[in-house]
N, C-alpha and C positions, 0 to 999 in steps of 0.2 A: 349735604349730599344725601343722595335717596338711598337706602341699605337693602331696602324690602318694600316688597308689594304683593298686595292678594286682591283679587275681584271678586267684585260684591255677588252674589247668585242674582240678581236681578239684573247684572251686565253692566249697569249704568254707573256703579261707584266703584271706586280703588281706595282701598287704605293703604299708606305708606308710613314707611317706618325709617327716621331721619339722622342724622348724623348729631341731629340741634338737642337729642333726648327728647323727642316728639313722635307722637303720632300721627298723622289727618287723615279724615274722612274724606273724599274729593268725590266731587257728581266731573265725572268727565266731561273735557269739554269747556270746563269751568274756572277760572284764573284762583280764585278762593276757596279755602276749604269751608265745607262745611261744618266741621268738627275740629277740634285739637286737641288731643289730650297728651297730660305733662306730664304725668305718675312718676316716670322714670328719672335716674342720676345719673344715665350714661345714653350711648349713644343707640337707637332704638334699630334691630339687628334682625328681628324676625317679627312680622305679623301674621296672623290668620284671622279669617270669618269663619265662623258656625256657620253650616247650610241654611240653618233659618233665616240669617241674613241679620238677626237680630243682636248676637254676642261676637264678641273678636276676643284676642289673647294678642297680647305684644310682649317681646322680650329684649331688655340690654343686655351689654355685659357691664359690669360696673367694679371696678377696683378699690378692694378695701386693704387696708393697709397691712392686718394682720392676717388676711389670707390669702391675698391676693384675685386674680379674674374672681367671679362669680355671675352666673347668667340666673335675672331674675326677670322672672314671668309677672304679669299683669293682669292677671284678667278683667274682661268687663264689669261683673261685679264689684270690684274694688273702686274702680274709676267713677261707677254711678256712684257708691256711696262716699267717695270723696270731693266729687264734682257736681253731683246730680244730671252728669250729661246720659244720656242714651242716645244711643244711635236713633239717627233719625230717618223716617220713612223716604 
C-alpha cells in the first residue's frame, strides 16, 4: 500500500512512499518506476523533494526491540552513496 506521496517541481514525477519499505520515483502516467530505493527496514511513511527537484528525504518507522518505534530519515545523500542511484532528470 502507498503511505506517502510528494510531487516532483517539474509536475511530471511522484515519489511514493510504500508499505513494501520502499520508495519509487514514478514519471506519471507511467506503469514502471523509474527509480526504487530500499534503504529502509520498515514500512516507508513520509516522503519529500527538495525544490530543486534534485534531492528527496524518506522516512520509516522501524521497531527495535530495545526501544521500541523509531522514525528513521533517509536522505538522498545516503541512498546515492549506497546505491549510486540519483534521481534522474
Amino acid at each position: 500500500s502507498v503511505n506517502a506521496v510528494a510531487i516532483h517541481p517539474d509536475g511530471a514525477r511522484i515519489l511514493t512512499g510504500a508499505g513494501d519499505d520502499t520508495a519509487k520515483l514514478w514519471r506519471i502516467g507511467e506503469d514502471a518506476p523509474l527509480q526504487t530505493f530500499e534503504e529502509h527496514e520498515g514500512s516507508v511513511n513520509a516522503v519529500a523533494i527538495h525544490p530543486d527537484g534534485a534531492r528527496i528525504l524518506t522516512g520509516a518507522v522501524v521497531c527495535l526491540p530495545e526501544s521500541g518505534p523509531l522514525f528513521e530519515l533517509v536522505p538522498a545523500s545516503d541512498m546515492e552513496l549506497k546505491h549510486g542511484q540519483e534521481i534522474e532528470a
